[in-house]
C-alpha positions as CSV (number, residue, x, y, z in Angstrom):
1,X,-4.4,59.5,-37.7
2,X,-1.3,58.8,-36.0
3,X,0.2,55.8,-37.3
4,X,3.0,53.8,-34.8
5,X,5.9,53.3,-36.3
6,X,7.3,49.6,-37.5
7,X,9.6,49.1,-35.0
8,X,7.2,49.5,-32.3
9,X,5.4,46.8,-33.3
10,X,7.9,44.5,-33.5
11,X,7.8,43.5,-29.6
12,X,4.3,42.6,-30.2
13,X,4.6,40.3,-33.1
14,X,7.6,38.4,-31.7
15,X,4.8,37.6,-28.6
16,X,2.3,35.9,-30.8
17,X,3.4,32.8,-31.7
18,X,3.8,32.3,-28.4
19,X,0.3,32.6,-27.1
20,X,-1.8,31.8,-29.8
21,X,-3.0,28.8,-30.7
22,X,-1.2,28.8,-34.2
23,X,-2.0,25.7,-35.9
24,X,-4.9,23.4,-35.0
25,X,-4.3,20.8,-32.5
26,X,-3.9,17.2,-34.3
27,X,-6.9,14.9,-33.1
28,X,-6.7,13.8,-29.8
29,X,-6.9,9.6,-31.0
30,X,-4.5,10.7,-33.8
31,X,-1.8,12.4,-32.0
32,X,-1.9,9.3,-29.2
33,X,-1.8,6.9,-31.6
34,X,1.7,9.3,-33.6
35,X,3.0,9.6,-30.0
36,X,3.0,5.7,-29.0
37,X,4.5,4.9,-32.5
38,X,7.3,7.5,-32.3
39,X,8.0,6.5,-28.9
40,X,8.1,2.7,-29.5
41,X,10.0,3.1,-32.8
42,X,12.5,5.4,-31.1
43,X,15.2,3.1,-30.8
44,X,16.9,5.0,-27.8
45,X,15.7,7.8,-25.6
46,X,16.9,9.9,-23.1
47,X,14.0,9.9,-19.4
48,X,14.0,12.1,-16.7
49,X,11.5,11.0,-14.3
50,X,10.2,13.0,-11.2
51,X,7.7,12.9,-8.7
52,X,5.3,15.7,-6.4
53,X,3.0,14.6,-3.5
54,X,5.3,11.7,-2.1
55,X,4.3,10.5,0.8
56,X,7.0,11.4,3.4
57,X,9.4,8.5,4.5
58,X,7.7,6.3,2.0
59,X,10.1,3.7,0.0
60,X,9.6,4.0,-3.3
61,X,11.1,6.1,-6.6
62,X,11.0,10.0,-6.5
63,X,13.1,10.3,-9.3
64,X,15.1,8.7,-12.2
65,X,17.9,10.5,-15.0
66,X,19.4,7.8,-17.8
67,X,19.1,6.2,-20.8
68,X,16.9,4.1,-22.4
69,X,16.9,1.6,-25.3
70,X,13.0,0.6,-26.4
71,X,12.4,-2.6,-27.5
72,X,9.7,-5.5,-27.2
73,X,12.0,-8.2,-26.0
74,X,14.9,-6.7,-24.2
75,X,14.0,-3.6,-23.2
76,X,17.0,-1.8,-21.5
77,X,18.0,1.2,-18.9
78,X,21.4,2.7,-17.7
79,X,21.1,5.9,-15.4
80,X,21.0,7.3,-11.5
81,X,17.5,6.2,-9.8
82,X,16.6,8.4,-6.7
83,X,14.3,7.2,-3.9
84,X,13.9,6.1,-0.3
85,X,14.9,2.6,0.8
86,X,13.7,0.9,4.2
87,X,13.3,4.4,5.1
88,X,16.5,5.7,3.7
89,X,16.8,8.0,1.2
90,X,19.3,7.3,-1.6
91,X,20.5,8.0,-4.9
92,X,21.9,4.4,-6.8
93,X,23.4,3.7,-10.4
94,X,21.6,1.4,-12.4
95,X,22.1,-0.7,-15.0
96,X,18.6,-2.9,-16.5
97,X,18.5,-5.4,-19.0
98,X,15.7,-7.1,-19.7
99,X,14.5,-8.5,-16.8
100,X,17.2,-8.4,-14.5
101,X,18.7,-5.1,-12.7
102,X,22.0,-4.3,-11.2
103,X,22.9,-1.6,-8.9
104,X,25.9,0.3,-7.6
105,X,25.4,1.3,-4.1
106,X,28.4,3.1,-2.1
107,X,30.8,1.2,-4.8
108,X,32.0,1.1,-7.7
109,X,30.9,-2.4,-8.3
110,X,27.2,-3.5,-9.9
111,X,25.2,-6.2,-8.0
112,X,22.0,-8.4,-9.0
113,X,19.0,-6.4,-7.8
114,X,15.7,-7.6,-7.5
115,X,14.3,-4.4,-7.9
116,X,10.5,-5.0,-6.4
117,X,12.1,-5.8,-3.2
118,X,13.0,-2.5,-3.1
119,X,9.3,-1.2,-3.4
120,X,10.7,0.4,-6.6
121,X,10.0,-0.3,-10.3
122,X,12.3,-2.0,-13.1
123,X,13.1,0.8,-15.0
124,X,14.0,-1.3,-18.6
125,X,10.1,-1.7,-18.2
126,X,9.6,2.0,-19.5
127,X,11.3,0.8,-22.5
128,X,9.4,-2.2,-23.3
129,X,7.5,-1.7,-26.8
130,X,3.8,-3.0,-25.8
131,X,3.6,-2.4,-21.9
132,X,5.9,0.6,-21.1
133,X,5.1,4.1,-21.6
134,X,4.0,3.5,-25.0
135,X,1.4,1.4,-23.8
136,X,0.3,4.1,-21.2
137,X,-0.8,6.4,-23.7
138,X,-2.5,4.0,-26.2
139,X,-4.8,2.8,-23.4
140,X,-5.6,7.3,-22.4
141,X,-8.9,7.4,-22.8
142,X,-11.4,10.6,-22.9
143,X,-8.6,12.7,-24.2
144,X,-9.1,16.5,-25.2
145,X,-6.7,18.7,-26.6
146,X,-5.1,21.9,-25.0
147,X,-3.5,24.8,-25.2
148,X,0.0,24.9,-27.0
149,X,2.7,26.0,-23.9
150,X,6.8,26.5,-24.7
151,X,8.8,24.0,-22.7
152,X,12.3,26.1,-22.9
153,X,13.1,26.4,-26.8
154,X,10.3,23.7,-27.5
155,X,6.4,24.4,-28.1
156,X,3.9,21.3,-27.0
157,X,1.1,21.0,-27.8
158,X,-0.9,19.5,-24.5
159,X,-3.4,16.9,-24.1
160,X,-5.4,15.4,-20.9
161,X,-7.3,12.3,-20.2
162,X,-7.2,9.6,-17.9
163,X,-6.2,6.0,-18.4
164,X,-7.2,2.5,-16.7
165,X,-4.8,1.5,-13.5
166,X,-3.5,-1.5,-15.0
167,X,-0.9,0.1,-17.5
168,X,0.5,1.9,-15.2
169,X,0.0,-0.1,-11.9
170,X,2.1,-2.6,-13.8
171,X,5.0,-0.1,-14.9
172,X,5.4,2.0,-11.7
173,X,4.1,-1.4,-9.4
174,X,2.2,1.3,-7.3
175,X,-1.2,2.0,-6.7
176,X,-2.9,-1.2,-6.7
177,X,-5.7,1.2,-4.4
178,X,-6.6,3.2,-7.5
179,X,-9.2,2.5,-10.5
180,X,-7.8,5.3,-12.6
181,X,-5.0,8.3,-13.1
182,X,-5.4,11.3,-14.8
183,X,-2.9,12.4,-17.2
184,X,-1.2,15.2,-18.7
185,X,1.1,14.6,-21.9
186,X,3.1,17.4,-23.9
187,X,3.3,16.6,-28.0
188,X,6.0,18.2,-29.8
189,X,3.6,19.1,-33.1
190,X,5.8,18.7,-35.7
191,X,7.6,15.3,-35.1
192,X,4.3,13.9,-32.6
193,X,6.6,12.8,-30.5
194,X,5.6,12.3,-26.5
195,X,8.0,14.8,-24.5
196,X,5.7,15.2,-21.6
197,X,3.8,12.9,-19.1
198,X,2.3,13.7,-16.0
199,X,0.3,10.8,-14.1
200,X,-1.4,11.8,-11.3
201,X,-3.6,9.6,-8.8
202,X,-3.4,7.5,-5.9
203,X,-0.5,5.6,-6.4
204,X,-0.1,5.3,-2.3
205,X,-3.2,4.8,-0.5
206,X,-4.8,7.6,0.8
207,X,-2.2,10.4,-1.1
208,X,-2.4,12.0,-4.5
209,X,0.8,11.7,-5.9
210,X,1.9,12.9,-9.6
211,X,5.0,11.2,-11.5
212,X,5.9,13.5,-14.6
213,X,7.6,11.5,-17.8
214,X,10.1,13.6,-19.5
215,X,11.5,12.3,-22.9
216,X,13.7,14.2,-25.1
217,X,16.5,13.0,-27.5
218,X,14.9,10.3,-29.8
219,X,17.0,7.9,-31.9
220,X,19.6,8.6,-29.9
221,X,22.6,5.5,-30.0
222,X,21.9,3.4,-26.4
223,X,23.6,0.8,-26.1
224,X,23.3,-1.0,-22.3
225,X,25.4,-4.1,-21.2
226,X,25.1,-6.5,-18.7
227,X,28.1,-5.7,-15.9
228,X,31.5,-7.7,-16.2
């Protein structure tokens, strides 16, 4: 029998971690409950926030890139937030402490904001420990675990479910139409923390419309000021 030599197996071996399953998938009420405590206990976090299926020429957020500092009573955010406003589209700075928002529009200069008049979200409320993201996957319910899938030099280890309206009706202030959304989260295995989130559902009436989460850098130093 011809036997191949080493090398040519090689190739195939460096594929298999890759797409096998490898290690089993922590329990789906386990690696929710790791994921919500990691993110909550972060201190600081980087967020990349996106959106697919937005309704055309509706105001609202499409996407969001900043900082964020997690804590239960002053929750705070520094970063660019994208959307459209009264029709416009427009990319603004942001600065979010607490309860109150300032933005930099076409200047240099950061002005009180209330941000609801915009139709858009306060973004420090992604950051509060007990209603923020956190709180979005503690309330996932019918959760099952997935296949493991490499986010560029990261493997996650993917879960689905769904979760009530409320969590996330009161974080995105959007889609008071829907009962539920179905969600998507990524789980880096080793540290169980939440990289991933994809909420889809009808966050404008009529339209299915997914928001993807993306977290990366925990524990990182945020520190977020009120403007001079």
């Amino acid at each position: 029998m011809r036997r191949r030599p080493l090398i040519a197996l090689l190739p195939l071996a460096l594929l298999l971690p890759a797409c096998s399953g490898g290690e089993e998938a922590a329990a789906p009420a386990d690696a929710m409950r790791t994921a919500q405590e990691r993110f909550e206990q972060a201190g600081g976090v980087h967020i990349e926030l996106s959106s697919s299926g937005l309704p055309q020429g509706q105001d609202g957020v499409s996407k969001a890139s900043g900082d964020g500092s997690v804590d239960a009573k002053t929750p705070a955010f520094s970063g660019e937030v994208t959307g459209v406003i009264d029709g416009t589209a427009a990319s603004v700075e942001i600065i979010a402490v607490g309860a109150k928002t300032w933005m930099s529009f076409f200047s240099s200069d950061f002005n009180p904001v209330d941000m609801s008049d915009l139709g858009a979200p306060n973004p420090a409320e992604f950051f509060r420990t007990g209603s923020g993201v956190g709180q979005v996957v503690a309330e996932s319910t019918g959760v099952t675990a997935g296949e493991r899938t490499r986010d560029g030099d990261v493997v996650l280890q993917s879960y689905t479910g769904s979760v009530p309206a409320k969590p996330v009706q009161d974080l995105f202030l959007l889609g008071e139409d829907a009962d539920t959304f179905e969600v998507t989260y990524g789980i880096e295995p080793g540290s169980g923390e939440l990289r991933t989130a994809e909420i889809t559902g009808e966050f404008f009436t009529g339209e299915t419309t997914t928001y993807t989460v993306d977290l990366s850098e925990y524990g990182k130093d945020v520190t977020v000021e009120p403007p001079a």
